[in-house]
C-alpha positions in Angstrom: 17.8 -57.0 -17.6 14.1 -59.1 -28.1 14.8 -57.2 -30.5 16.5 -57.1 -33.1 19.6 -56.1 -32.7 20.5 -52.8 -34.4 24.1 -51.1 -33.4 23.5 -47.8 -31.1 27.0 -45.8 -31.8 26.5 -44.5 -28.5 26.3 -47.4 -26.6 27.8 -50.0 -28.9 24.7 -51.7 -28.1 21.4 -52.4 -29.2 18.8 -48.9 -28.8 16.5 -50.3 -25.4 18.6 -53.6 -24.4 20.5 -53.4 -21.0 24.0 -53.9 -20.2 23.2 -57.2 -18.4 21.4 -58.4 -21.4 18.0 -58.5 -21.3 14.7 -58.6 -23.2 13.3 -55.5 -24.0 10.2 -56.4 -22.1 12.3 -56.4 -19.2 14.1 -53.1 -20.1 11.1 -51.4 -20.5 9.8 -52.7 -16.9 12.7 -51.2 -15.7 12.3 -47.7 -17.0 8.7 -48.3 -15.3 10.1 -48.9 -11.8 12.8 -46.4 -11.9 10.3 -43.6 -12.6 8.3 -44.4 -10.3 11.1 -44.2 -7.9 12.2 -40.7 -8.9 9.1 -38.8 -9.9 10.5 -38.6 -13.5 8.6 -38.6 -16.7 9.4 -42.1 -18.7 11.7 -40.1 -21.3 14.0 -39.3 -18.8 15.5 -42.3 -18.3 16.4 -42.8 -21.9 17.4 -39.0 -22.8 21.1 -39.2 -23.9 23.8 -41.2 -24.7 25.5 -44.2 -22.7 29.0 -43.1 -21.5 30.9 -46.7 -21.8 34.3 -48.0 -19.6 36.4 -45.2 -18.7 39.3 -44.3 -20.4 42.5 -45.4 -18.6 40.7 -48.3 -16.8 42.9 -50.2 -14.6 42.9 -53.3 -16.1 46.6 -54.7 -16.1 47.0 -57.8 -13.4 49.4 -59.4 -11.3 49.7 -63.0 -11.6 46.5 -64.7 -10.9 47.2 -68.4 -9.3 49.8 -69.0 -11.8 48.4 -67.3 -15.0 50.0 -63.9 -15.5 47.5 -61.7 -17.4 49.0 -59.2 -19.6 47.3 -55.5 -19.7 46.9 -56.3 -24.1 45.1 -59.5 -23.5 42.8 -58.2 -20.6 42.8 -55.2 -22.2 41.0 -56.8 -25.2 38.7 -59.6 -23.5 37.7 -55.9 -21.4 36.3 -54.0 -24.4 35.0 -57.0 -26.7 32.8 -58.1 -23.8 31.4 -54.5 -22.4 31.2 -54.0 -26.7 28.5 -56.8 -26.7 26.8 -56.1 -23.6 23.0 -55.9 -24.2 22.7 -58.3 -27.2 19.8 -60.6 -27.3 18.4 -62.4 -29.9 15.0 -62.1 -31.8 12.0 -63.5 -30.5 13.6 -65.4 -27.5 11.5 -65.6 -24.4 12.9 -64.9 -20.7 14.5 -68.0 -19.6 14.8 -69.9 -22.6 18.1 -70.7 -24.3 18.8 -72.8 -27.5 19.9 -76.5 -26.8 23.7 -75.7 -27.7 23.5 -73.2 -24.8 21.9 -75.9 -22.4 24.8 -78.1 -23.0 27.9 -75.5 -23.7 26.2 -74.6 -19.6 26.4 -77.9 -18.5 29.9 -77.9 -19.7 31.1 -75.3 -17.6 29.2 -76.5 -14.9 30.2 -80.3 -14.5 32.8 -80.9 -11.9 33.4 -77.4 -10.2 32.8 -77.6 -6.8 33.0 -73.5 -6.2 30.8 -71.0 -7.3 31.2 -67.5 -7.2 28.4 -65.3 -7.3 27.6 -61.7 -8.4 24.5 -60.3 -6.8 23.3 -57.5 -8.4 21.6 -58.1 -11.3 22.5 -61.9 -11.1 20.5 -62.9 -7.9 18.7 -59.9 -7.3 16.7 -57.2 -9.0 18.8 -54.3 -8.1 19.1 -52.9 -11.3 15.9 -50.0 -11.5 17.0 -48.9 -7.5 20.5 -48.6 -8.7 19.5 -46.3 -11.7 16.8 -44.5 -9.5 19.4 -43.7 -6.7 22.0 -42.2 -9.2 20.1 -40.3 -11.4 18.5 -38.5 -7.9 21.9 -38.1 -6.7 23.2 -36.7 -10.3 20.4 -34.2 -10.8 21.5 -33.0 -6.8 25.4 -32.8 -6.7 26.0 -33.1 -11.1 23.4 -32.3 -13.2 25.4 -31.9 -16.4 26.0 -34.9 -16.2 22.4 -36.1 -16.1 21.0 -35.9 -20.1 24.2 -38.3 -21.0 23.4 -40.8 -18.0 22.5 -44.5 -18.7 23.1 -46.6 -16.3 23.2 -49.7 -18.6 26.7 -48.5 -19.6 27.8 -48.8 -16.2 26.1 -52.1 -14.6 28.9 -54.0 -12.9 31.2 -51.6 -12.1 31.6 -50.0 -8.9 29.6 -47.2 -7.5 32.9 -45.1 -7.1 34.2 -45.9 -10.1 31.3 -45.2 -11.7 31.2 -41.6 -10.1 34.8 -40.8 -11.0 33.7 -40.8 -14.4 30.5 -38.6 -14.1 32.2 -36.3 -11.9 34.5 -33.6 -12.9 36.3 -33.8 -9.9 37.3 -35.9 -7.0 35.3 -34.3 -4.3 31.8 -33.9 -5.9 33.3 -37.9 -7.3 32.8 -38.5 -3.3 30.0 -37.1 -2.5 27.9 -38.4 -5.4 29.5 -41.7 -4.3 27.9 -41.1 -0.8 24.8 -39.7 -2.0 24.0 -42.7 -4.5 24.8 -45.1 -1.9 22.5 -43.4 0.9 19.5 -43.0 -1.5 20.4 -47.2 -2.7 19.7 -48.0 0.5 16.8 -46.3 1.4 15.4 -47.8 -1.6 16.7 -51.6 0.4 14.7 -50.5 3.0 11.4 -49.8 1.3 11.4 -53.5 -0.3 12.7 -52.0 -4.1 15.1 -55.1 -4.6 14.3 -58.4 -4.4 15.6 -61.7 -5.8 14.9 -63.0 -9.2 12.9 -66.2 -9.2 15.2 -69.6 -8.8 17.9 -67.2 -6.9 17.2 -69.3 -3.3 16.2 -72.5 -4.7 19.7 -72.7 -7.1 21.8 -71.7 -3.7 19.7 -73.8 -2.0 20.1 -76.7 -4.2 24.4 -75.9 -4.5 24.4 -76.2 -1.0 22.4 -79.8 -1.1 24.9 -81.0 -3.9 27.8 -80.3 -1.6 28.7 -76.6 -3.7 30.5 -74.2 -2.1 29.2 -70.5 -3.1 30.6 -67.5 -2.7 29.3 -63.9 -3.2 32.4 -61.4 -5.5 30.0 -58.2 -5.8 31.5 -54.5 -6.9 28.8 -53.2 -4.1 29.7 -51.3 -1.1 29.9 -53.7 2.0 27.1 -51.9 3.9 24.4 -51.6 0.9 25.1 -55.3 0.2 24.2 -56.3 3.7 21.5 -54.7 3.4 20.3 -56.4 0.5 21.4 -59.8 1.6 19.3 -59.3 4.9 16.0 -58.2 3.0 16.5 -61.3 0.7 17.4 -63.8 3.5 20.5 -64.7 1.1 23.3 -64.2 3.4 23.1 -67.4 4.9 23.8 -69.3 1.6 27.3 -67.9 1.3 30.6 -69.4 3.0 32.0 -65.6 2.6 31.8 -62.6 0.9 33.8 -60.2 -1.1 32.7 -56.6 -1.7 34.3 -53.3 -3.7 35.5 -52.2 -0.1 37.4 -55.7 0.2 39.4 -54.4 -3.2 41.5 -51.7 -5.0 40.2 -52.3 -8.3 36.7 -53.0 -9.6 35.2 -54.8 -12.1 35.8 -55.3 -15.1 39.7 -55.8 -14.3 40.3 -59.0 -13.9 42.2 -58.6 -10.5 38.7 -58.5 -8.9 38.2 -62.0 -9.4 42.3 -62.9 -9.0 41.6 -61.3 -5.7 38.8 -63.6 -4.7 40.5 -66.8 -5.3 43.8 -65.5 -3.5 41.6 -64.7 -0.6 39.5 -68.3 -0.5 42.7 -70.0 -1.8 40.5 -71.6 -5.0 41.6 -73.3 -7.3 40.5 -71.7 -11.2 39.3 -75.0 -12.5 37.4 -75.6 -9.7 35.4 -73.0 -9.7 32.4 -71.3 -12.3 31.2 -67.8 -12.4 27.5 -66.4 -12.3 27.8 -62.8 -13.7 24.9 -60.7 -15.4 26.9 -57.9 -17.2 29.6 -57.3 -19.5 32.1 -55.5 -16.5 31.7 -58.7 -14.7 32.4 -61.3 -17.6 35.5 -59.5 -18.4 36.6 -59.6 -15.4 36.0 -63.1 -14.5 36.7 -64.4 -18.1 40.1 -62.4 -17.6 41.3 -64.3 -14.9 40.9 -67.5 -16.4 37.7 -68.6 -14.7 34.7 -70.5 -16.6 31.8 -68.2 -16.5 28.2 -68.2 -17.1 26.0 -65.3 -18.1 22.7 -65.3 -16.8 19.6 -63.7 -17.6 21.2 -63.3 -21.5 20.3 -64.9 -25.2 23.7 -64.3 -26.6 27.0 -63.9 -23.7 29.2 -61.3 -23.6 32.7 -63.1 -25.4 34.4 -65.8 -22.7 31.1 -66.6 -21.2 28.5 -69.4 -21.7 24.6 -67.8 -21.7 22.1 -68.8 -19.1 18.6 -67.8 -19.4 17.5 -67.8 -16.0 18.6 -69.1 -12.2 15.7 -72.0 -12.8 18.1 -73.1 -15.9 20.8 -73.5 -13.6 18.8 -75.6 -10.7 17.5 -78.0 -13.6 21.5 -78.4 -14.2 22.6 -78.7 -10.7 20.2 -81.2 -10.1 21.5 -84.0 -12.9 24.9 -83.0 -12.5 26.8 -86.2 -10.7 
């Protein structure tokens, strides 16, 4: 969630990469799963164009432990990093990353005691239930809305947020909201998300190296318990932050400012795990070090990842 990159003026992306950045092998996968999920012919999914960060985005913050972010600055880090969401390089297979990567990872890593974890799309393979649950609740409560949906342009952010800006008004906002979320969960449920490979052993292994991990998710608090419970995750975290917990969602960086108010952390104690450009920006814009996982080439402030089994190999030769 390789081509060669070639700009999609829609998107500002890449035509067939995801928002969390992706192979193409992967994207395709996806499309696979979500119609199966819906019922929908495989050019469905990819009728239309993206919609990207909605105008007027909160993303001015307060002062964040002693850094005061400026609405220009996080402003900027905001759009360069959903810009380059879905970038991968040619010809790079799923979990590898170049040598410079390895070590510009271990970088960030080394010495930071606290982790903060996003789970969709970072520890779990949310992403085609996600997309399957809102396109069924689109084509029910906002169907004009449905040729233009991708949901790549929206990984990361909220599912309120994201139906403010397919809705044209705030009630049929809050029932799509609703719907979404109910149709998400049934998908829970049936077994549709599950974690990616390496998520339990790196947790596992943080915990065994004396980490402290916490989960900062823009999901609801009663779809992410849901997930955590079919994944046998929710054990691995010391607490857990969710879109209900906060006023503002991802990619403003108050998210994250939020998170280490609420845990007291210190920023350079701590590194990020985020899949998708909302969730860079956010972290990067409150001054955390961040690492972007299942990527070839990071949205800008972050260090790529290829996969959560990168990470364990790291974990385990860090002193």
């Amino acid at each position: 969630m390789s081509t060669t990159p070639a700009t999609d003026p829609a998107a500002g992306a890449p035509p067939g990469t995801m928002a969390t950045g992706t192979t193409a092998t992967r994207a395709m996968a996806t499309e696979t799963a979500v119609d199966a999920m819906t019922g929908a012919a495989p050019a469905d999914t990819a009728t239309g164009t993206a919609r990207g960060p909605a105008a007027g985005t909160s993303v001015t913050g307060p002062s964040l432990t002693g850094a005061t972010v400026t609405g220009a600055s996080v402003t900027a880090v905001a759009r360069a990093a959903v810009a380059s969401a879905a970038v991968a390089s040619a010809a790079v297979k799923p979990g590898a990353v170049a040598t410079g990567a390895v070590q510009a990872s271990a970088g960030a890593v080394a010495g930071r005691r606290v982790w903060l974890c996003d789970l969709d799309g970072t520890l779990v393979d949310s992403f085609p239930a996600h997309e399957a649950a809102f396109r069924r609740a689109i084509a029910e409560l906002a169907p004009a809305a449905l040729p233009g949906f991708r949901y790549a342009a929206h990984a990361g952010a909220s599912t309120t947020e994201v139906a403010a800006r397919l809705a044209g008004d705030p009630e049929t906002a809050g029932r799509l909201a609703r719907r979404k979320q109910e149709l998400y969960r049934e998908l829970v449920g049936q077994g549709a998300v599950r974690p990616f490979p390496g998520a339990r052993r790196l947790l596992d292994r943080l915990a065994a190296r004396g980490r402290v991990a916490y989960l900062v998710t823009a999901g609801s608090r009663a779809s992410v318990e849901r997930v955590l419970a079919g994944s046998a995750l929710g054990a691995c975290f010391r607490d857990v932050l969710t879109a209900d917990d906060v006023p503002v969602s991802k990619p403003d960086p108050r998210f994250y400012g939020l998170a280490l108010r609420r845990w007291r952390v210190d920023p350079d104690e701590a590194v990020v795990l985020e899949d998708s450009a909302h969730g860079v920006a956010s972290a990067v814009g409150a001054g955390l070090a961040t690492l972007h996982v299942h990527t070839a080439v990071p949205a800008p402030g972050a260090v790529a990842v290829g996969g959560l089994d990168d990470l364990v190999s790291l974990v385990e030769v860090e002193r």
